[in-house]
C-alpha positions in Angstrom: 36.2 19.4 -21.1 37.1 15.9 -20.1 35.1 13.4 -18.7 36.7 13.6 -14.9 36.3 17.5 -15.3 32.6 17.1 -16.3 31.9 13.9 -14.1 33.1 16.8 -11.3 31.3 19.2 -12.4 28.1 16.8 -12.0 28.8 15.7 -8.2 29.1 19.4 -7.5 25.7 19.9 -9.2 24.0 17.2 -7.5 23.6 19.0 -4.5 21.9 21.7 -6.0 19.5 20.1 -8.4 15.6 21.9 -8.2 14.0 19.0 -6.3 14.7 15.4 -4.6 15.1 12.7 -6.9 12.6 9.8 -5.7 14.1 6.9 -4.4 14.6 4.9 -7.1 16.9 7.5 -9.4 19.1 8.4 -5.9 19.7 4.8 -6.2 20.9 5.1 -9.8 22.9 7.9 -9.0 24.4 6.0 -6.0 25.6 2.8 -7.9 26.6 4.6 -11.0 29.0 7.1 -8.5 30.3 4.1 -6.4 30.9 2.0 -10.2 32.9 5.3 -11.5 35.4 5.8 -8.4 35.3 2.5 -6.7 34.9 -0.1 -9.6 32.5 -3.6 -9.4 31.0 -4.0 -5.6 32.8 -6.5 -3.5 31.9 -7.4 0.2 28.9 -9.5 1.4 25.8 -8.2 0.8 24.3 -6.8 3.8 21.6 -8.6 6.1 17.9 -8.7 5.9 17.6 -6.3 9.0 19.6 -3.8 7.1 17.4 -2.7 3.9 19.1 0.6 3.0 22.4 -1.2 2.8 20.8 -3.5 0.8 19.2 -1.6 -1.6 22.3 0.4 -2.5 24.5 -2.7 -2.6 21.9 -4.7 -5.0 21.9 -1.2 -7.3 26.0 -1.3 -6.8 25.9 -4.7 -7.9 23.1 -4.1 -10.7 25.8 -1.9 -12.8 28.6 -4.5 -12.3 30.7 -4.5 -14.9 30.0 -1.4 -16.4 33.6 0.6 -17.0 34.6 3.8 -15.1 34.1 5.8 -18.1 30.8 4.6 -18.8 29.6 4.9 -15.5 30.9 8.4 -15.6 29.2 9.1 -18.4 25.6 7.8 -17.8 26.3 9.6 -14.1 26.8 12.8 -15.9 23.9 12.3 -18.3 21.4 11.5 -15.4 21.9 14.3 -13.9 21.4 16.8 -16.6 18.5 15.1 -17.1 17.5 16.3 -13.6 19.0 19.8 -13.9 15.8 20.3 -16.7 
């Protein structure tokens, strides 16, 4: 299977997993997705006023850097961790 096919096969599986992640791991998954099909953030980071914006761009921002097929890969690992 290759990593697009399983990185895939994850997003499908996100929206079945057996409970809500908390906050902080929809984060996770949030920057790692954006990192694997959008690349490093760019834009201004969003104002005070606006803390949900905020709190995804500073996770965006927190795996800057990371490649596409890492970010797949620790995407893909996260949540088969959560399928358990």
């Amino acid at each position: 299977m290759s990593l697009q096919t399983a990185f895939d096969a994850a997003q499908a599986a996100s929206k079945n997993l057996p409970e809500r992640p908390d906050n902080l791991t929809l984060l996770e998954l949030y920057a790692l997705f954006k990192q694997a099909t959008a690349g490093d953030v760019s834009g201004e980071r969003p104002g005070f006023t606006d803390m949900v914006g905020r709190a995804k761009f500073d996770a965006w921002n927190g795996v800057k850097g990371l490649s596409k097929e890492a970010a797949m890969q620790q995407y893909i690992d996260l949540i088969a961790g959560l399928q358990e």
